[in-house]
C-alpha atoms as a printed R data frame, in Angstrom:
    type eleno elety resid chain resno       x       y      z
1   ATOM     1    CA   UNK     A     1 -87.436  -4.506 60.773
2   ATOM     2    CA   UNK     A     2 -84.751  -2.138 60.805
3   ATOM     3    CA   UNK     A     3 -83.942  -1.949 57.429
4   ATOM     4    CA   UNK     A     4 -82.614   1.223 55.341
5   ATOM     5    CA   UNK     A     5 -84.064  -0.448 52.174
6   ATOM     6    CA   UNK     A     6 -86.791  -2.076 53.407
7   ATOM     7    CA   UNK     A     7 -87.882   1.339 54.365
8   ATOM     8    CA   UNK     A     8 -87.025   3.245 51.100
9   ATOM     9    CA   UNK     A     9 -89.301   0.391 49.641
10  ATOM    10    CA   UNK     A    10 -92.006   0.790 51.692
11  ATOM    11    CA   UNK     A    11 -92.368   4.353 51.087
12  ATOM    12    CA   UNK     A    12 -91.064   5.611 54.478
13  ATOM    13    CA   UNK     A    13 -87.886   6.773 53.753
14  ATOM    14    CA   UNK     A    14 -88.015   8.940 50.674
15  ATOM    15    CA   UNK     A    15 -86.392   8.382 47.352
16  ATOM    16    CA   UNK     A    16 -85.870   9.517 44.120
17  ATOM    17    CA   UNK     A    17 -87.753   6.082 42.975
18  ATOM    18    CA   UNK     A    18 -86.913   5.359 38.858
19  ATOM    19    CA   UNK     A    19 -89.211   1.974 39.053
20  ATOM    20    CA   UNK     A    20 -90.889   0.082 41.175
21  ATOM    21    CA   UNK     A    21 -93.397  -2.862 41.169
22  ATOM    22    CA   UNK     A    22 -94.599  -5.961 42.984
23  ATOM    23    CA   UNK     A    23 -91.078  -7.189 43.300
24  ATOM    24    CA   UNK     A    24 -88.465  -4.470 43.144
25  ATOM    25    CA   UNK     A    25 -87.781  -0.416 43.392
26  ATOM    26    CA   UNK     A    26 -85.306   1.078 41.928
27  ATOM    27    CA   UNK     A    27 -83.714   4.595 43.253
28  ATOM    28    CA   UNK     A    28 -81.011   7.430 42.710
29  ATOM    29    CA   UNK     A    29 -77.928   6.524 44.947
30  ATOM    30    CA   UNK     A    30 -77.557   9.632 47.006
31  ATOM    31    CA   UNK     A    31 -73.532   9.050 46.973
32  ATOM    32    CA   UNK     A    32 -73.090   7.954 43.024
33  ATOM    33    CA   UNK     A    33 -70.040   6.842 41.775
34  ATOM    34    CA   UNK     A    34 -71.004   8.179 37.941
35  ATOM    35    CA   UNK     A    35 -73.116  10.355 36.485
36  ATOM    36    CA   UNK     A    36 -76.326   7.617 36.468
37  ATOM    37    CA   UNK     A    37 -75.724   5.535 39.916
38  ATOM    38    CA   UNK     A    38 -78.910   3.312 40.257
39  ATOM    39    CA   UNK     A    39 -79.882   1.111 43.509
40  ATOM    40    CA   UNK     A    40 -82.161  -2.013 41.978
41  ATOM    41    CA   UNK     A    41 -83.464  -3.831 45.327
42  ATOM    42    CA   UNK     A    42 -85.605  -7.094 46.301
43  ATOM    43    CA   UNK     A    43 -88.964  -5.473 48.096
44  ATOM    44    CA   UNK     A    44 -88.257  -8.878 49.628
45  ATOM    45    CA   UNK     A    45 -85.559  -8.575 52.249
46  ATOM    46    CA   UNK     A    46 -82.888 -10.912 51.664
47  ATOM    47    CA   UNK     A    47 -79.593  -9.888 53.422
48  ATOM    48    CA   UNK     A    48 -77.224 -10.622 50.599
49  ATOM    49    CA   UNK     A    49 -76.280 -12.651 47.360
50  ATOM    50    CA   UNK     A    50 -74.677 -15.171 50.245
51  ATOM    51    CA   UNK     A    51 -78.599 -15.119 51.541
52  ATOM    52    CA   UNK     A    52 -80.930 -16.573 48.648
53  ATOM    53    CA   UNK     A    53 -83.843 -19.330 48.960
54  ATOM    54    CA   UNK     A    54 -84.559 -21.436 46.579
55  ATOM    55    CA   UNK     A    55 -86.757 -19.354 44.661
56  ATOM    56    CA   UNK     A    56 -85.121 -16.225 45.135
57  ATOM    57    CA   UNK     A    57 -83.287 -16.431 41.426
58  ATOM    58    CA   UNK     A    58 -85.964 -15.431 39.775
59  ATOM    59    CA   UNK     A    59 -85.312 -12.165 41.486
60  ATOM    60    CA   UNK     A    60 -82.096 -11.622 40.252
61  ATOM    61    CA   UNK     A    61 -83.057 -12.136 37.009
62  ATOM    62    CA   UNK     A    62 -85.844  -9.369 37.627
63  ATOM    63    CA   UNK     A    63 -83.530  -6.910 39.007
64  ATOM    64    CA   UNK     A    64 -81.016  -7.461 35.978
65  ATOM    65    CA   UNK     A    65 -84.227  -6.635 33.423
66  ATOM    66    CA   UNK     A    66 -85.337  -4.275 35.429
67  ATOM    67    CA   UNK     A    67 -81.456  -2.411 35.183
68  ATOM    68    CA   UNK     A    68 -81.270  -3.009 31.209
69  ATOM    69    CA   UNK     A    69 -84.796  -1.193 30.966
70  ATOM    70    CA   UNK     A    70 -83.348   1.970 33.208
71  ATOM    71    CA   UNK     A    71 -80.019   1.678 31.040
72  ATOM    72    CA   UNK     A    72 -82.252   2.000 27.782
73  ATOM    73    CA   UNK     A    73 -83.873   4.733 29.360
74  ATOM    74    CA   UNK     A    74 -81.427   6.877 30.726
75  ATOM    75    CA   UNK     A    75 -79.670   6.349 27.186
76  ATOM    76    CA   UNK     A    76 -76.283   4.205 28.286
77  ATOM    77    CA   UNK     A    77 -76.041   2.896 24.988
78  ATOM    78    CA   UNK     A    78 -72.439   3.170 25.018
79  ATOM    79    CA   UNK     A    79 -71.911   0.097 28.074
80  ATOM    80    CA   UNK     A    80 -73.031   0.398 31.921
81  ATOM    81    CA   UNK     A    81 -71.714  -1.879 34.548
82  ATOM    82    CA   UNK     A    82 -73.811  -3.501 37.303
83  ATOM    83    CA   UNK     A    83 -72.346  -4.579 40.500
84  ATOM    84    CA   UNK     A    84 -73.866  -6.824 43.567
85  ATOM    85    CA   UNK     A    85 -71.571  -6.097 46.739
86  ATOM    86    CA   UNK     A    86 -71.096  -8.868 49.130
87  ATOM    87    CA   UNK     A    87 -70.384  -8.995 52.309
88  ATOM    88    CA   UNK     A    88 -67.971  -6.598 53.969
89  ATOM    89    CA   UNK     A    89 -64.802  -7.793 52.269
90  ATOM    90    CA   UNK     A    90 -67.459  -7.178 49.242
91  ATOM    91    CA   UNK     A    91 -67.675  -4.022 49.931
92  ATOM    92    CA   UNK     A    92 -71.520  -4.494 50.942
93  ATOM    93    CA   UNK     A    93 -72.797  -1.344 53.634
94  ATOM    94    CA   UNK     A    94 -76.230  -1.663 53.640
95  ATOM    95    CA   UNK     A    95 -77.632  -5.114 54.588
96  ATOM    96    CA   UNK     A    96 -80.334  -5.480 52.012
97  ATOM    97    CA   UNK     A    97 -79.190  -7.411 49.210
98  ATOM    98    CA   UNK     A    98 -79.070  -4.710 45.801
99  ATOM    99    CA   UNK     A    99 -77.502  -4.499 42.705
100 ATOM   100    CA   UNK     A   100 -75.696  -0.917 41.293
101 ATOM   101    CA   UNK     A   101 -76.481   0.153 37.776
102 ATOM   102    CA   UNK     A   102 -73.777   2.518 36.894
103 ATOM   103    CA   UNK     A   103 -73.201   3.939 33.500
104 ATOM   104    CA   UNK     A   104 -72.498   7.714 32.038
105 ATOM   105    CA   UNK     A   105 -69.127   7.143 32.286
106 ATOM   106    CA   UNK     A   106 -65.621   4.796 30.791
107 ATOM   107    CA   UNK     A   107 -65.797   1.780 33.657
108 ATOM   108    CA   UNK     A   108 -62.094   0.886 34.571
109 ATOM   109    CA   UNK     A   109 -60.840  -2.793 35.117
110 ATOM   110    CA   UNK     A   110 -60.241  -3.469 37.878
111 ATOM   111    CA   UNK     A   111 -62.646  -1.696 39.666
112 ATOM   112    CA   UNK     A   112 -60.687  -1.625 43.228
């Protein structure tokens, strides 16, 4: 598989890795959009949010704990925001579905 993520998980591509276990890695975005930018991904490739099997929610779940623990630790206790592109209208580039954790910053509504 050709996959950015898939390789960043796999430990060919390196990272700045923040967690990782059986299910997920997460990683410093090398483009953030505030000062704590966070990439939470699947090590399971599923393409997008429009892309889960049954069975797959338990993942999301997993990659929302696995955000609130990183938020603790990097101190957001003022708010963060977490974001799952979708698609290319979504805003989605890299086709490996992954959730943002951003936080470090005042979030604006709407976001654009």
């Amino acid at each position: 598989m050709d996959c950015l993520f898939c390789k960043i998980a796999a430990g060919e591509i390196p990272a700045k890795k923040l967690y990782e276990d059986d299910d997920a890695v997460a990683f410093a975005d090398i483009h953030p959009q505030a000062p704590v930018h966070v990439l939470l991904i699947p090590r399971k490739h599923i393409a997008s949010l429009a892309h889960l099997s049954a069975g797959d929610e338990r993942l999301l779940g997993h990659l929302h704990a696995v955000a609130k623990k990183i938020a603790e630790e990097k101190g957001l206790t003022k708010g963060f925001r977490t974001v799952m592109n979708t698609g290319e209208e979504g805003g989605q580039t890299v086709d490996h579905m992954h959730l943002h954790l951003l936080g470090g910053r005042s979030m604006h509504w709407p976001p654009g």
